[in-house]
C-alpha positions in Angstrom: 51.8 119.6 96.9 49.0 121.2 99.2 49.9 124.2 101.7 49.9 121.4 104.7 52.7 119.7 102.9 54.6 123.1 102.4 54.4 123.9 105.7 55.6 119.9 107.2 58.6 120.0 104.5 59.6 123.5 105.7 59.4 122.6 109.4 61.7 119.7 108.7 64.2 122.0 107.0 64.0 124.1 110.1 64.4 121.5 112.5 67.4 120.0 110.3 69.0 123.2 110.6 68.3 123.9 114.2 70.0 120.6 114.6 73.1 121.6 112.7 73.5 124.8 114.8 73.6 122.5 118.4 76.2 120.4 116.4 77.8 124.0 115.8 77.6 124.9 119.5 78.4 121.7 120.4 81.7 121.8 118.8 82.3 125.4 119.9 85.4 125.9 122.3 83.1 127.6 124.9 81.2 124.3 125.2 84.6 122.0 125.2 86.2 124.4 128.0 82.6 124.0 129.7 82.8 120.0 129.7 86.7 120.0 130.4 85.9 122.0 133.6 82.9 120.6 134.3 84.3 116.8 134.3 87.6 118.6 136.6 85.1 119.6 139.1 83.0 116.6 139.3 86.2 114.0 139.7 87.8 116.1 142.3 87.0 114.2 145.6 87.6 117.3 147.4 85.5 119.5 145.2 82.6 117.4 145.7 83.0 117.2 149.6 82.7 120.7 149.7 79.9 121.0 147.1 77.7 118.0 149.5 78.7 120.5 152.4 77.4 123.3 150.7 74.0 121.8 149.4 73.5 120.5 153.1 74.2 123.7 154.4 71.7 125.3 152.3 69.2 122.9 153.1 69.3 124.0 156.6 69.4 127.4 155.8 66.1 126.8 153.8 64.7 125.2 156.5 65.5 128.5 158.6 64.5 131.0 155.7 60.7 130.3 155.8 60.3 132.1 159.0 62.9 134.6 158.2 65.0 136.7 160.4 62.9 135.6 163.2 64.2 131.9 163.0 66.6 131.4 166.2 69.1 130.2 163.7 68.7 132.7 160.5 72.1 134.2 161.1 74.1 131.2 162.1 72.3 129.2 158.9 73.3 132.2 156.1 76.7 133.0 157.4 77.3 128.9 157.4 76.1 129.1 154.0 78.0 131.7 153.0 81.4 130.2 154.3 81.1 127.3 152.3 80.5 129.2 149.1 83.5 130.9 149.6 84.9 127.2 150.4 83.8 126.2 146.9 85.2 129.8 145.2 88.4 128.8 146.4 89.0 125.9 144.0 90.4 127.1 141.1 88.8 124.3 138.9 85.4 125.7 140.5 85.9 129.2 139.3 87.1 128.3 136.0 84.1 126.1 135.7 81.4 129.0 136.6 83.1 131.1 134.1 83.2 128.9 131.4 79.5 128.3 132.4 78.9 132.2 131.8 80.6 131.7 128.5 78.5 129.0 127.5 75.3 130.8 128.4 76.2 134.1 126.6 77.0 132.2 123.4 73.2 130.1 124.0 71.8 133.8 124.3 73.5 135.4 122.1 72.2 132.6 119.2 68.7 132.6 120.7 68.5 136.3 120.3 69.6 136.2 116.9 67.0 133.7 115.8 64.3 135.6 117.7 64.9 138.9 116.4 65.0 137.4 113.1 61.6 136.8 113.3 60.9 140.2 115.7 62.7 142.8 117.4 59.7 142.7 119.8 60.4 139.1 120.7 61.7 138.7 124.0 64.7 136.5 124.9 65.0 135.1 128.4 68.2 135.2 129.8 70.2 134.3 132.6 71.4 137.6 133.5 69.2 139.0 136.8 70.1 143.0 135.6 68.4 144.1 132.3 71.2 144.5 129.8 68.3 146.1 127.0 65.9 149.4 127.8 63.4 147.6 129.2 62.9 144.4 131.2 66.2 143.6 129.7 64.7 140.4 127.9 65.2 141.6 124.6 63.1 144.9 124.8 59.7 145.2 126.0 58.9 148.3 126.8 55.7 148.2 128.6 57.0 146.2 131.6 57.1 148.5 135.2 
């Protein structure tokens, strides 16, 4: 067997395995609580008024946002906006979606950072998460960033 071989039969392992831990994930009760709540928020006539309200609401604030504070309508667009998020918080299957959401994405991290850091403690993880949870940039530790 030559090196090239080696290498194509241990990729294959790999990818075999990487395939068994999405089956793992997959089956995983974050992911089932995430699809339950997901398909209770997308078959919810209601719901998805409010979320077409909200995305067109946005829009227009969007529209408003590239000229900033200066926009005649700034204001009137973001606190529009901001109504109908809190329109959308209000459904309990909406809430319980987001936070099985979070749980889903902190299990995706959590098995990401394992596998990198197998390789590396220096390897850095994206994640979701806008404040640095690490010393760092609080992507898995990189200490130069600043």
């Amino acid at each position: 067997m030559t090196l090239t071989e080696v290498g194509t039969l241990n990729v294959s392992e790999l990818l075999s395995q990487a395939y068994e831990v999405g089956d793992m994930i997959n089956a995983s009760a974050e992911a089932a609580d995430y699809a339950y709540w997901k398909q209770q928020v997308e078959s919810d006539a209601e719901i998805q008024a409010a979320v077409k309200q909200f995305a067109k609401l946005k829009e227009m604030f969007e529209e408003t946002e590239r000229f900033g504070h200066f926009h005649p309508n700034y204001h009137e667009a973001l606190d529009a906006v901001k109504v109908a998020e809190v329109k959308l918080e209000g459904f309990e299957a909406v809430r319980l979606f987001k936070m099985a959401e979070a749980k889903l994405d902190e299990l995706l991290f959590s098995v990401s950072e394992t596998i990198a850091h197998s390789v590396s403690e220096a390897i850095k993880v994206p994640s979701n998460n806008p404040l640095p949870t690490k010393a760092g940039c609080g992507t898995g530790g990189c200490s130069s960033c600043g």
